[in-house]
PDB file of N, CA, C and O in Angstrom:
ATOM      1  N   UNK A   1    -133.661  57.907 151.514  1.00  0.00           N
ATOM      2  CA  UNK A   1    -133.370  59.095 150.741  1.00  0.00           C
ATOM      3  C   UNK A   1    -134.560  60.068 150.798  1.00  0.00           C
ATOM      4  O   UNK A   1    -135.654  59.561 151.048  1.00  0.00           O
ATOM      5  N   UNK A   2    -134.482  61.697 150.555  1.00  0.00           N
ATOM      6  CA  UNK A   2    -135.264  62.252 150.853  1.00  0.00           C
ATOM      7  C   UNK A   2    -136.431  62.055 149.260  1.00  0.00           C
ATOM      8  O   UNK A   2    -136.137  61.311 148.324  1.00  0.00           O
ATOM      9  N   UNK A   3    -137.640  62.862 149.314  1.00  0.00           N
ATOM     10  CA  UNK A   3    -138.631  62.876 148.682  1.00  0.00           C
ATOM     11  C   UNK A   3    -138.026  63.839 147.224  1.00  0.00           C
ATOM     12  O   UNK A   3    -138.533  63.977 146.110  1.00  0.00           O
ATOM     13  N   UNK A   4    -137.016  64.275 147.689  1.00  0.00           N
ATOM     14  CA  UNK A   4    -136.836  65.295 146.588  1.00  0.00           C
ATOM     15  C   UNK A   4    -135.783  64.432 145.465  1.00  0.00           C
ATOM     16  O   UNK A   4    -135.761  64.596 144.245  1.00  0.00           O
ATOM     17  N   UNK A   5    -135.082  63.641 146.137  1.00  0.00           N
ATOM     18  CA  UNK A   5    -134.373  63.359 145.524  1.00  0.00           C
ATOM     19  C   UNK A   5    -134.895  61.308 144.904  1.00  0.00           C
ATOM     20  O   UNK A   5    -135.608  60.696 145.699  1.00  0.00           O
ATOM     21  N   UNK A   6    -134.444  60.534 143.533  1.00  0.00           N
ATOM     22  CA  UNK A   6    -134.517  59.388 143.213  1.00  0.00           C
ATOM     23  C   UNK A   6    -133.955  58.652 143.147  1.00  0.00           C
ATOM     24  O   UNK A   6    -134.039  57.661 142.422  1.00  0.00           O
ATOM     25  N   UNK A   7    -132.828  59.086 144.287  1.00  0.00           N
ATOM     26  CA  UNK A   7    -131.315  58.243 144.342  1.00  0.00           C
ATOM     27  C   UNK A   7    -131.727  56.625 145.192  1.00  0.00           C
ATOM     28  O   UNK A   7    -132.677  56.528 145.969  1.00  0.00           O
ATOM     29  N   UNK A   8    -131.102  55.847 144.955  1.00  0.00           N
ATOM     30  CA  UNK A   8    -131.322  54.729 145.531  1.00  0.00           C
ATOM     31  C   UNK A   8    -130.075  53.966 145.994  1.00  0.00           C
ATOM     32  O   UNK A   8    -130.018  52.811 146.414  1.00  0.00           O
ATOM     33  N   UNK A   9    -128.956  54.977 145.805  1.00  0.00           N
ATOM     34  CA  UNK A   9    -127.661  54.442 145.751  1.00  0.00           C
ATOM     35  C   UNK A   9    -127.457  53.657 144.898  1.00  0.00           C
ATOM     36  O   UNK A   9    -126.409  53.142 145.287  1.00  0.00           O
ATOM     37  N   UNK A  10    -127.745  53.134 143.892  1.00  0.00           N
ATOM     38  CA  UNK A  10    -127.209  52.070 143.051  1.00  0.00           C
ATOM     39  C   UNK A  10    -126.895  52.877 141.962  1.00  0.00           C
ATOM     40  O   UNK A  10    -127.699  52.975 141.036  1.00  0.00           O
ATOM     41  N   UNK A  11    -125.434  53.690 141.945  1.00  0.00           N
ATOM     42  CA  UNK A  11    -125.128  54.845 141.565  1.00  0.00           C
ATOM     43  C   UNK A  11    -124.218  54.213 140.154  1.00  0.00           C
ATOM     44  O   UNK A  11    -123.005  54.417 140.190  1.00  0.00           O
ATOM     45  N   UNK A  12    -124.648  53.640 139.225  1.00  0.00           N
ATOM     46  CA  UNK A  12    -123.939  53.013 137.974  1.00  0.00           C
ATOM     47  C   UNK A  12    -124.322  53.830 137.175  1.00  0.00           C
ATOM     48  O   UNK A  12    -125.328  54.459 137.504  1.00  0.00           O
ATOM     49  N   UNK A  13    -123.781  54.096 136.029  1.00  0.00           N
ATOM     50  CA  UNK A  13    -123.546  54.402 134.658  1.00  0.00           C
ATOM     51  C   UNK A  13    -124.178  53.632 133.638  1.00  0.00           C
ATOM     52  O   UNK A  13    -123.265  53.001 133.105  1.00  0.00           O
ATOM     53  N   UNK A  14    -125.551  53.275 132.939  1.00  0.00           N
ATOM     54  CA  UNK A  14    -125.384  52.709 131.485  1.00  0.00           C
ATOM     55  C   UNK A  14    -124.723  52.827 130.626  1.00  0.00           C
ATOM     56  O   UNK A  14    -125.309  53.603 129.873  1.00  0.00           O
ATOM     57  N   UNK A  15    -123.467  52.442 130.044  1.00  0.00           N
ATOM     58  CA  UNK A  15    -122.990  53.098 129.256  1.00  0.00           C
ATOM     59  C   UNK A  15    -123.893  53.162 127.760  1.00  0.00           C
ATOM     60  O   UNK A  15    -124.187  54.343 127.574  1.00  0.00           O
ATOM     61  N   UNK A  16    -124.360  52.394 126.777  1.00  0.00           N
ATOM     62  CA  UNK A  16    -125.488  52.393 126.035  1.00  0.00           C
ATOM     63  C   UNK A  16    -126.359  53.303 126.141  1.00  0.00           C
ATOM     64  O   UNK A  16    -126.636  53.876 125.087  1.00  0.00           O
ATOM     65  N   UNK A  17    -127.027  53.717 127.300  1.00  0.00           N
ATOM     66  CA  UNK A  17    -128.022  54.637 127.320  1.00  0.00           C
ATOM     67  C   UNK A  17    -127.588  56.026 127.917  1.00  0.00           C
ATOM     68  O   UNK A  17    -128.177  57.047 127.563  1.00  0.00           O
ATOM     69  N   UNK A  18    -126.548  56.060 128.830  1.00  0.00           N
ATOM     70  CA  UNK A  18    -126.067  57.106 129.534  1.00  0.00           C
ATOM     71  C   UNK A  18    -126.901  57.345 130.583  1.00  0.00           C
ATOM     72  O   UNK A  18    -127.256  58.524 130.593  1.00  0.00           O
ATOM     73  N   UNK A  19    -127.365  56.677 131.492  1.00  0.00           N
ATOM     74  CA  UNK A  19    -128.665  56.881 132.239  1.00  0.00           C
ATOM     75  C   UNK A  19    -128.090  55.881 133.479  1.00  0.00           C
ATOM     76  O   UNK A  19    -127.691  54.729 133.310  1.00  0.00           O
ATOM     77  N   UNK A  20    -128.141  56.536 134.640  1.00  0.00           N
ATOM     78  CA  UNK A  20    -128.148  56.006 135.818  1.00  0.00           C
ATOM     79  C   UNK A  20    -128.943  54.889 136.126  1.00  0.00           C
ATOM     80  O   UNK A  20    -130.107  55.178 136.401  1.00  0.00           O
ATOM     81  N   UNK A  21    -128.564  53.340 136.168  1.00  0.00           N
ATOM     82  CA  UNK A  21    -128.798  52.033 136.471  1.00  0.00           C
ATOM     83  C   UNK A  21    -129.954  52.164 137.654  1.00  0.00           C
ATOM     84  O   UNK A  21    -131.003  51.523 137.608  1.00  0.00           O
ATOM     85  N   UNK A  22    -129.586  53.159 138.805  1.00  0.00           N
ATOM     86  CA  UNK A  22    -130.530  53.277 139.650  1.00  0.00           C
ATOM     87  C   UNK A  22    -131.354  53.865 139.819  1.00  0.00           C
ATOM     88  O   UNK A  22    -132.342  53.475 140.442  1.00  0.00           O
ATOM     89  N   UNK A  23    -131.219  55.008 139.317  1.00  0.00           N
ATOM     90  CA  UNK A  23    -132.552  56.119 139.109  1.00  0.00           C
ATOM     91  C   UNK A  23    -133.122  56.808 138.211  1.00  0.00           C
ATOM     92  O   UNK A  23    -134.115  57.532 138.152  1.00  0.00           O
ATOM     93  N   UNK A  24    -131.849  56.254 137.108  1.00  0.00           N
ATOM     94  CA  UNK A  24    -132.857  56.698 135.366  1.00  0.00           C
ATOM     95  C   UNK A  24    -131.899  58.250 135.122  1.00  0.00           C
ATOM     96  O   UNK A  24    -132.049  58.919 134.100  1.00  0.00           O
ATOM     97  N   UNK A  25    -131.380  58.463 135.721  1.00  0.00           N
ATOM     98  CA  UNK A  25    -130.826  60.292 135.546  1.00  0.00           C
ATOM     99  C   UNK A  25    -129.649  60.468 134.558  1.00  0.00           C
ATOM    100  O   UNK A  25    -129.205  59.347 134.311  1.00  0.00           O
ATOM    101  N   UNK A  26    -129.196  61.107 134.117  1.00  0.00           N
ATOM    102  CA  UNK A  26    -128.324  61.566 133.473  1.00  0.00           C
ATOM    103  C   UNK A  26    -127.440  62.052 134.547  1.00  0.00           C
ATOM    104  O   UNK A  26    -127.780  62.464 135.656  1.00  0.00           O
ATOM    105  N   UNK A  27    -125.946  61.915 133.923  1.00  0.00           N
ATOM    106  CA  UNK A  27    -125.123  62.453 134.502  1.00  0.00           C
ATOM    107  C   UNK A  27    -125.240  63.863 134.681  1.00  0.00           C
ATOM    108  O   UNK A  27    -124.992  64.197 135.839  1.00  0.00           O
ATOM    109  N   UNK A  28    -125.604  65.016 133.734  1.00  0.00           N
ATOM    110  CA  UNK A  28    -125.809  66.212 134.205  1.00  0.00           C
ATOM    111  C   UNK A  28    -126.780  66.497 134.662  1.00  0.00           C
ATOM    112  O   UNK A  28    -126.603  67.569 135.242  1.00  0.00           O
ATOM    113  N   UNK A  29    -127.931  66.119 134.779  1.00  0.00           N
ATOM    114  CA  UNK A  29    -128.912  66.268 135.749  1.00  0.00           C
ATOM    115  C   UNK A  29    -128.474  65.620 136.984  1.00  0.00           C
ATOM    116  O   UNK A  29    -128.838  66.234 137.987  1.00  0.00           O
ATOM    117  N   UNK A  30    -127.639  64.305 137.257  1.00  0.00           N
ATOM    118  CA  UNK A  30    -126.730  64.220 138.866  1.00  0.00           C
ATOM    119  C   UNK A  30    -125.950  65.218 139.686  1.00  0.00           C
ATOM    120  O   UNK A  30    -125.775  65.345 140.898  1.00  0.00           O
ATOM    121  N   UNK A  31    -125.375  66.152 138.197  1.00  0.00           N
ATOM    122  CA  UNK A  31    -124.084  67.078 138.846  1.00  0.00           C
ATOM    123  C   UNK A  31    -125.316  68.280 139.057  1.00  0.00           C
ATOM    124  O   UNK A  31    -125.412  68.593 140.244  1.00  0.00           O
ATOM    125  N   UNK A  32    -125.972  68.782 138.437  1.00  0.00           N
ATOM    126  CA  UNK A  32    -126.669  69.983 138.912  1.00  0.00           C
ATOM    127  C   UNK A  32    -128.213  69.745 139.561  1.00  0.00           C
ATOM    128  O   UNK A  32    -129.046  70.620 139.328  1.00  0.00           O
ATOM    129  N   UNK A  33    -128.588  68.624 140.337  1.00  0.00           N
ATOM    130  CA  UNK A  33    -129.426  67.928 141.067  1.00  0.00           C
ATOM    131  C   UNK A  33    -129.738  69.368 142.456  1.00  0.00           C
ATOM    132  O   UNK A  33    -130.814  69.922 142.680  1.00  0.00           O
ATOM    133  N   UNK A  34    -128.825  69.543 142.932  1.00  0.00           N
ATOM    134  CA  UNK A  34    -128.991  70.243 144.146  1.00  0.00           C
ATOM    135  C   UNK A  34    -129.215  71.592 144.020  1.00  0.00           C
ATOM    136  O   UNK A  34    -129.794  72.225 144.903  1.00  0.00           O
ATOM    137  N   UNK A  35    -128.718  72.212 142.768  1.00  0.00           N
ATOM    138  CA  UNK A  35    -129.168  73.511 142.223  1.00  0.00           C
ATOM    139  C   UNK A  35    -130.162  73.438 141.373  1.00  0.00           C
ATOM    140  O   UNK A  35    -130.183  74.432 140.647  1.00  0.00           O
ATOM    141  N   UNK A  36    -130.869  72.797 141.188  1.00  0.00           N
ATOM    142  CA  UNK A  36    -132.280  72.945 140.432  1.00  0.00           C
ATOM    143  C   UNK A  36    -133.458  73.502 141.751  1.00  0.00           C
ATOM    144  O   UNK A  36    -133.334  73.440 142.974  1.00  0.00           O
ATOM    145  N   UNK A  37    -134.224  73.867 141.174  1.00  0.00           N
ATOM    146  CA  UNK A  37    -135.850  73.991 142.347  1.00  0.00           C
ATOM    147  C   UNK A  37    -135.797  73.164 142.277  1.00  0.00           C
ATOM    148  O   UNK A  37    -134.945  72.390 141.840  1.00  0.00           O
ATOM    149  N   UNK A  38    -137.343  73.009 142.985  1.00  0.00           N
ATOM    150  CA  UNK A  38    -138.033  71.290 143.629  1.00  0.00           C
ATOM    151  C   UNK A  38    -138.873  71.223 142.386  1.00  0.00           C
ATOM    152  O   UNK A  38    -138.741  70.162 141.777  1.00  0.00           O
ATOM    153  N   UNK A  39    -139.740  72.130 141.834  1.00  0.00           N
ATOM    154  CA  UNK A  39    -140.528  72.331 140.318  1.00  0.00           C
ATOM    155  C   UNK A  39    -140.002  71.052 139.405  1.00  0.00           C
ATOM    156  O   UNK A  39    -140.528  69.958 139.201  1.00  0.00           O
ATOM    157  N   UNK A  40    -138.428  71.773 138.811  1.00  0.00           N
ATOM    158  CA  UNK A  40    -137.502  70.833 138.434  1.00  0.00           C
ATOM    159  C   UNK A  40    -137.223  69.770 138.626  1.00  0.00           C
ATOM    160  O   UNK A  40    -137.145  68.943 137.718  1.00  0.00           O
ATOM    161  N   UNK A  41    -137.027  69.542 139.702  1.00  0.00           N
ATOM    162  CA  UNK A  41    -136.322  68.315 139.988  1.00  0.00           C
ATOM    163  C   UNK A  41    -137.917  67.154 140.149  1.00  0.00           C
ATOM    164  O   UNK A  41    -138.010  65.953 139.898  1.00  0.00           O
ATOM    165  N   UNK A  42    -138.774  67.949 140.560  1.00  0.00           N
ATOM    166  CA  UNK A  42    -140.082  66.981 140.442  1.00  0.00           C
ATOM    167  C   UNK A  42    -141.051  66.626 138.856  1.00  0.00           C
ATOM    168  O   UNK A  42    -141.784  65.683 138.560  1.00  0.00           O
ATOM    169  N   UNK A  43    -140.629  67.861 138.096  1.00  0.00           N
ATOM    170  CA  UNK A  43    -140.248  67.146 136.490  1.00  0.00           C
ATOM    171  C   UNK A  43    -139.752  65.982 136.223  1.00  0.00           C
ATOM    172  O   UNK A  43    -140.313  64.923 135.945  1.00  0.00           O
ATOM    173  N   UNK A  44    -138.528  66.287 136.340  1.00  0.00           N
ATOM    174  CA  UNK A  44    -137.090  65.085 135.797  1.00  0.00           C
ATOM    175  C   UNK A  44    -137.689  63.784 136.726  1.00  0.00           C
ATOM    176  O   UNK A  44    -137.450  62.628 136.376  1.00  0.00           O
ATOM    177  N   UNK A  45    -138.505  64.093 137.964  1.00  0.00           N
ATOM    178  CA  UNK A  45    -138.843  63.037 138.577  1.00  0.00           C
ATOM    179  C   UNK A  45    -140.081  62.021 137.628  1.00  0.00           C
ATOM    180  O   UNK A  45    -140.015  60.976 136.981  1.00  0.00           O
ATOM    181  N   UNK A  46    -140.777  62.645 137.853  1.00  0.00           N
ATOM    182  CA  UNK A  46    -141.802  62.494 136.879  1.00  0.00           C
ATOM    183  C   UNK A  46    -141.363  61.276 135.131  1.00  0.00           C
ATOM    184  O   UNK A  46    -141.982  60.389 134.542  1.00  0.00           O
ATOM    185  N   UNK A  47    -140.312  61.802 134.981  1.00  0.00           N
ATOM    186  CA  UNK A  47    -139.862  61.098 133.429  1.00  0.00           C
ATOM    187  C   UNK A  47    -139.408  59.570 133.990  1.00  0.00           C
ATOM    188  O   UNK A  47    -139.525  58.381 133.694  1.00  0.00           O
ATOM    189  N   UNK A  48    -138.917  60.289 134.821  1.00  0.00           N
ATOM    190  CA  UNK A  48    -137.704  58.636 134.912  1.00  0.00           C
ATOM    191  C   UNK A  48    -138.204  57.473 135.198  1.00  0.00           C
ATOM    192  O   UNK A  48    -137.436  56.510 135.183  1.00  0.00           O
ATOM    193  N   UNK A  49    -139.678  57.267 135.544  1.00  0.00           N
ATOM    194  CA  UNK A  49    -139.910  55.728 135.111  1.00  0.00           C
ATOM    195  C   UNK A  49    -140.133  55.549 133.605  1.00  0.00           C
ATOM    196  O   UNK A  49    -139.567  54.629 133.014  1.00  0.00           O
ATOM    197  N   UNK A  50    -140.810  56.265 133.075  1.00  0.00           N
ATOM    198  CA  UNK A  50    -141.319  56.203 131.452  1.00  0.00           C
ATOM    199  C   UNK A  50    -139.710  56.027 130.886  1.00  0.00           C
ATOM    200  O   UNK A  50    -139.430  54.980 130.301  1.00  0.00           O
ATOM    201  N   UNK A  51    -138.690  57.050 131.071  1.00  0.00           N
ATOM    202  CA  UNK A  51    -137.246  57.011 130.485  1.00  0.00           C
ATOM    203  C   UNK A  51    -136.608  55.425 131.012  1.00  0.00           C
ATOM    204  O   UNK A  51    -136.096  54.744 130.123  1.00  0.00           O
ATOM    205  N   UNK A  52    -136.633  54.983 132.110  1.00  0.00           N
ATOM    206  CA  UNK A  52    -135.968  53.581 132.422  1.00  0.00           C
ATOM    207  C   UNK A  52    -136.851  52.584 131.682  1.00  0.00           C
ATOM    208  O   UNK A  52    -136.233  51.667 131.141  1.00  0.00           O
ATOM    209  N   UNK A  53    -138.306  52.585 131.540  1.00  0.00           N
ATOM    210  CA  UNK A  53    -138.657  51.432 131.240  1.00  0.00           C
ATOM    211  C   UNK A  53    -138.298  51.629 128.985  1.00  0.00           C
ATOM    212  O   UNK A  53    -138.075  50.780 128.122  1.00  0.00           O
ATOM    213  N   UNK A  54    -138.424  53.079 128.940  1.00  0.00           N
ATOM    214  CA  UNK A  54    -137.723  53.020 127.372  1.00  0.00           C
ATOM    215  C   UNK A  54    -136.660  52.278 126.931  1.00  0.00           C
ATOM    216  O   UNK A  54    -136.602  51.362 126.110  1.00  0.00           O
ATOM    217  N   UNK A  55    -135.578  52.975 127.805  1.00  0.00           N
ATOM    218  CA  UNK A  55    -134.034  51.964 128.111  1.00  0.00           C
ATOM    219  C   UNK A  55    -133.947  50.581 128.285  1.00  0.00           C
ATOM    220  O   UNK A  55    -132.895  50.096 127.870  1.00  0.00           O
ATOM    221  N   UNK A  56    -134.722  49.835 128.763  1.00  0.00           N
ATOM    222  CA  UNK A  56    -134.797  49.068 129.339  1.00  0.00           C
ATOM    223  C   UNK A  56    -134.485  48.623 130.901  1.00  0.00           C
ATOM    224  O   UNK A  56    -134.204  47.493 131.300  1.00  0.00           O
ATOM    225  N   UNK A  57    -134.580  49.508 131.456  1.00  0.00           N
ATOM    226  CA  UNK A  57    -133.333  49.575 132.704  1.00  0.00           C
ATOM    227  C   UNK A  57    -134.645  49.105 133.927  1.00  0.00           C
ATOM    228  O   UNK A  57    -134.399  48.593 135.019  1.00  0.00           O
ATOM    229  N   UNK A  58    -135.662  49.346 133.543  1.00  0.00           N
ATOM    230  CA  UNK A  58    -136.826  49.058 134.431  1.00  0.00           C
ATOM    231  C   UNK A  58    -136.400  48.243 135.553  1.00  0.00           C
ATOM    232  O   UNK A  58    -135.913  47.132 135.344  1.00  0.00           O
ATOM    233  N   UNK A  59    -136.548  48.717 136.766  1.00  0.00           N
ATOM    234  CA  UNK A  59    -136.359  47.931 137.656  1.00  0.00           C
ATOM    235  C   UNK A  59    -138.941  47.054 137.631  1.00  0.00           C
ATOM    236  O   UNK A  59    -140.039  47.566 137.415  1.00  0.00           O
ATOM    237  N   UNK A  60    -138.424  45.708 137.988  1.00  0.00           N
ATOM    238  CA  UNK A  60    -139.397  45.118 138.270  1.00  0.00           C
ATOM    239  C   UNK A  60    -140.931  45.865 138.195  1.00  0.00           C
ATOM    240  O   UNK A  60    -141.842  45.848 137.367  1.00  0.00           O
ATOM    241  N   UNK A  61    -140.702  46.581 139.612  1.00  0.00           N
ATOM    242  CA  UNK A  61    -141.834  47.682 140.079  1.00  0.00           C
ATOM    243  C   UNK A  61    -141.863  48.543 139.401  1.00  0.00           C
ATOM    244  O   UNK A  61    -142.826  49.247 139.705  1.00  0.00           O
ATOM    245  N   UNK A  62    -140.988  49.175 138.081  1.00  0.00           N
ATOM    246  CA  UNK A  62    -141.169  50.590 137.833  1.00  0.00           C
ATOM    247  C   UNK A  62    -142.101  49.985 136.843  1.00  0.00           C
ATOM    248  O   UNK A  62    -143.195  50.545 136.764  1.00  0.00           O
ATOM    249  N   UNK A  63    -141.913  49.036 136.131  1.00  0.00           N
ATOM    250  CA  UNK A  63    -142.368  48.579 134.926  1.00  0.00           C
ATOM    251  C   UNK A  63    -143.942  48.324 135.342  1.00  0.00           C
ATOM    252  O   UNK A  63    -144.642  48.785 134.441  1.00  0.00           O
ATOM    253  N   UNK A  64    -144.616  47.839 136.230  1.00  0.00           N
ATOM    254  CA  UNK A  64    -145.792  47.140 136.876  1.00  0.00           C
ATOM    255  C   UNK A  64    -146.128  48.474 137.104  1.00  0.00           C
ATOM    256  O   UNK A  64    -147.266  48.676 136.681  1.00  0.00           O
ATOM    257  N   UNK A  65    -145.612  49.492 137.604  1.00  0.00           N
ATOM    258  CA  UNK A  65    -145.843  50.957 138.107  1.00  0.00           C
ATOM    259  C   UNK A  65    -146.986  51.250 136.740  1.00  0.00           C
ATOM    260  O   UNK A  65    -148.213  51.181 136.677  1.00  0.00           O
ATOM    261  N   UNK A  66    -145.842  51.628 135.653  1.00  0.00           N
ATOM    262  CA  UNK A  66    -145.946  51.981 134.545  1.00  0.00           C
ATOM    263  C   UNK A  66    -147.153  51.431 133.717  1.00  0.00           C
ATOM    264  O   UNK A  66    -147.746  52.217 132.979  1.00  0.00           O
ATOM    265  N   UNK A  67    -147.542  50.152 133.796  1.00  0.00           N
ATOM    266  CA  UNK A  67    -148.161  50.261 132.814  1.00  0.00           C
ATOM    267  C   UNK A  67    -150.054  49.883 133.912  1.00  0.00           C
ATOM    268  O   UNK A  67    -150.965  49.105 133.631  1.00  0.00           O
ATOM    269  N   UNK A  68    -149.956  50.492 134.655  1.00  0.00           N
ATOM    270  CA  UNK A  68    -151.167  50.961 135.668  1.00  0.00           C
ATOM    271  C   UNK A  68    -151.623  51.562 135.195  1.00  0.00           C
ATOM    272  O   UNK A  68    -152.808  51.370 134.922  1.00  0.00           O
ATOM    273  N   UNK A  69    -150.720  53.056 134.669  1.00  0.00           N
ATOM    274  CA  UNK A  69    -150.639  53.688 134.004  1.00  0.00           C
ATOM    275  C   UNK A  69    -151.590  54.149 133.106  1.00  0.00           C
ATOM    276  O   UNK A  69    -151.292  55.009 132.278  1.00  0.00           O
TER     277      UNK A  69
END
């Protein structure tokens, strides 16, 4: 996947949290992903380990990422 984007294909739904299983996103930040700048979208990038490991959704590495930190 490209640099811009945090897709990993593992394109699920939390329902509990509302937050993408694979990349931490919200459904409306999925649907308007391609119309944001790169500014933007490297924001929202920025959150989504801190937001998955809140959720709990942490994949392994994000969590070890995180608390490097």
């Amino acid at each position: 996947m490209s640099k811009e984007t945090p897709c990993i294909a593992v394109c699920m739904m939390d329902p509990r949290t509302n937050l993408c299983f694979g990349c931490g996103r919200t459904l409306p930040e999925i649907a308007r992903w391609h119309r944001m700048e790169s500014a933007e979208r490297r924001e929202v990038m920025a959150q989504l380990p801190a937001r998955m490991v809140e959720a709990g959704l942490a994949r392994p590495e994000m969590a070890t990422a995180r608390k490097a930190d």
